[in-house]
C-alpha positions in Angstrom: 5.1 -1.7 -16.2 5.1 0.8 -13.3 6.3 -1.3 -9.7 6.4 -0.2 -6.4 9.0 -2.9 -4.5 8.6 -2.3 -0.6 11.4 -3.5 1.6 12.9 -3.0 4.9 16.3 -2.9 3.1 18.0 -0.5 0.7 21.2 1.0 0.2 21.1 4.0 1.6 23.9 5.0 -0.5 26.2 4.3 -2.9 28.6 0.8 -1.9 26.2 -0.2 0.6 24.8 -3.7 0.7 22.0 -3.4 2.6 19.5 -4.9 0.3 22.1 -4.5 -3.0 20.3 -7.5 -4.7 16.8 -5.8 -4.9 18.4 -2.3 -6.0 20.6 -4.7 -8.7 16.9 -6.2 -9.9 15.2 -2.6 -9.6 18.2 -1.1 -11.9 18.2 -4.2 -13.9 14.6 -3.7 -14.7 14.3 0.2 -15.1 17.3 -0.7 -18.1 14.4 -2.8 -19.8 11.7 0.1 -19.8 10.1 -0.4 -16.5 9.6 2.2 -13.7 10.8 1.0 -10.4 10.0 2.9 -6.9 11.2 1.9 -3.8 9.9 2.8 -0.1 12.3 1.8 2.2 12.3 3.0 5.7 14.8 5.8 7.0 17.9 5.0 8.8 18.7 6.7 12.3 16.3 10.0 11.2 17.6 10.2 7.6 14.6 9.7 5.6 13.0 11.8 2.4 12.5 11.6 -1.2 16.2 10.8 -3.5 17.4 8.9 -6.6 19.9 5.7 -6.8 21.0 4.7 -9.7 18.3 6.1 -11.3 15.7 4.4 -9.0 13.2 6.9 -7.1 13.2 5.9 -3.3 10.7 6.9 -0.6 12.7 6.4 3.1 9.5 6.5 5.3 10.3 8.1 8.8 8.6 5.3 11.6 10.1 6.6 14.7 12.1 9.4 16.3 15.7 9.6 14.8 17.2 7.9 17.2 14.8 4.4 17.6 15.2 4.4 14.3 17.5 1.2 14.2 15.1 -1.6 12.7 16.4 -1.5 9.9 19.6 -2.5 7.7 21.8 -3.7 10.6 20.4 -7.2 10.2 19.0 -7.2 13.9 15.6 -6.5 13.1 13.9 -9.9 14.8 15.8 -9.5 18.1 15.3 -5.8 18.3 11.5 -6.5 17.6 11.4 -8.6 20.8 11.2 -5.4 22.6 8.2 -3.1 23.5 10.1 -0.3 22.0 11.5 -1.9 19.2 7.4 -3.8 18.6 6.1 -0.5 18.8 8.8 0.9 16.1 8.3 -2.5 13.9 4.3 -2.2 13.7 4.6 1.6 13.1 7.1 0.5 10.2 4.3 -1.6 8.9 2.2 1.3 9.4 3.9 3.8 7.4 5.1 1.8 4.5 1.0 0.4 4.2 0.3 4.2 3.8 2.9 5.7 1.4 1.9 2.4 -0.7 -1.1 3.2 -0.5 -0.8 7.1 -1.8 1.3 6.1 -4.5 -1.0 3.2 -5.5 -4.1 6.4 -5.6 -2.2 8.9 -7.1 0.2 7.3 -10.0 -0.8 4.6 -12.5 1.1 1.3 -10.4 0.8 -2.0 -11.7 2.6 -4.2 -8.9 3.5 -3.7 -5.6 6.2 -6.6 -4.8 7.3 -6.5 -1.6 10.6 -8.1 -0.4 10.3 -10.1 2.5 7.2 -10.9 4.6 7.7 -9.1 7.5 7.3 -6.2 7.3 7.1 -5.5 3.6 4.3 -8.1 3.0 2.2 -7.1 6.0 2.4 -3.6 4.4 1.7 -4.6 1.3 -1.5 -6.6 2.6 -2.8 -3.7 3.7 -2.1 -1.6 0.7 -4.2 -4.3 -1.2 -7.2 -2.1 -0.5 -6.1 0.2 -3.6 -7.0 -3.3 -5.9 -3.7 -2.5 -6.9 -2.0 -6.8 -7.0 0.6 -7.4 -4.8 3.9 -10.4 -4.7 5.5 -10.9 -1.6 9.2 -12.7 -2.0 10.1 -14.4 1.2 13.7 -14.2 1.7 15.9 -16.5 4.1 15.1 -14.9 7.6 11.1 -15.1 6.6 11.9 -18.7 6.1 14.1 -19.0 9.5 11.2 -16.9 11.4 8.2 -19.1 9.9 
């Protein structure tokens, strides 16, 4: 089965534990015959196309280098709060929709799963357009936030 997993958290390298349970369950998964890619967004202007563990990732760029802080320091909701950091969170949503998109058009995908609602499962929704299904797992801030 070919998954694209869409997440707002990844480790960025290896040791980190920004989002080390889904890269555990990607690995984990690509050991029983599955292909696993990941588009997570870029931290701080590092974005691009690289391998962990074995696992393709996609690190979409939403935002100049420097506003480039929604992600994996676990302040995401309060820095969201601000017009700066709203405009940076909807171009997230943005940018992840369309790389899903692409891949779900150009490579034979089966699921998109996308880990936590916001913003991976408002990205995903909009990637549902490729007919492509789509899981979203809500993880504990979704559930704080709904």
């Amino acid at each position: 089965m070919n998954l694209v997993y869409v997440t707002h958290a990844y480790p960025r390298s290896e040791g980190d534990v920004a989002g080390a349970f889904i890269e555990r369950l990607a690995v984990a998964l690509q050991h029983r015959g599955h292909s696993i890619r990941v588009i997570a967004p870029s931290d701080r202007g590092r974005g691009g196309e690289s391998e962990l563990n074995g696992v393709s990732v996609s690190r979409v760029r939403y935002a100049s280098g420097r506003r480039e802080t929604l992600a994996y320091t676990g302040t995401m909701v309060e820095s969201a709060r601000s017009l700066g950091g709203a405009i940076a969170a909807a171009n997230l949503v943005r940018v992840q929709a369309a790389e899903t998109k692409r891949l779900c058009r150009t490579e034979p995908i089966d699921v998109v799963h996308a880990q936590w609602w916001i913003p991976a499962g408002m990205s995903a929704w909009w990637a549902r357009l490729t007919r492509v299904p789509y899981v979203v797992t809500v993880h504990g801030t979704d559930m704080r936030i709904l």
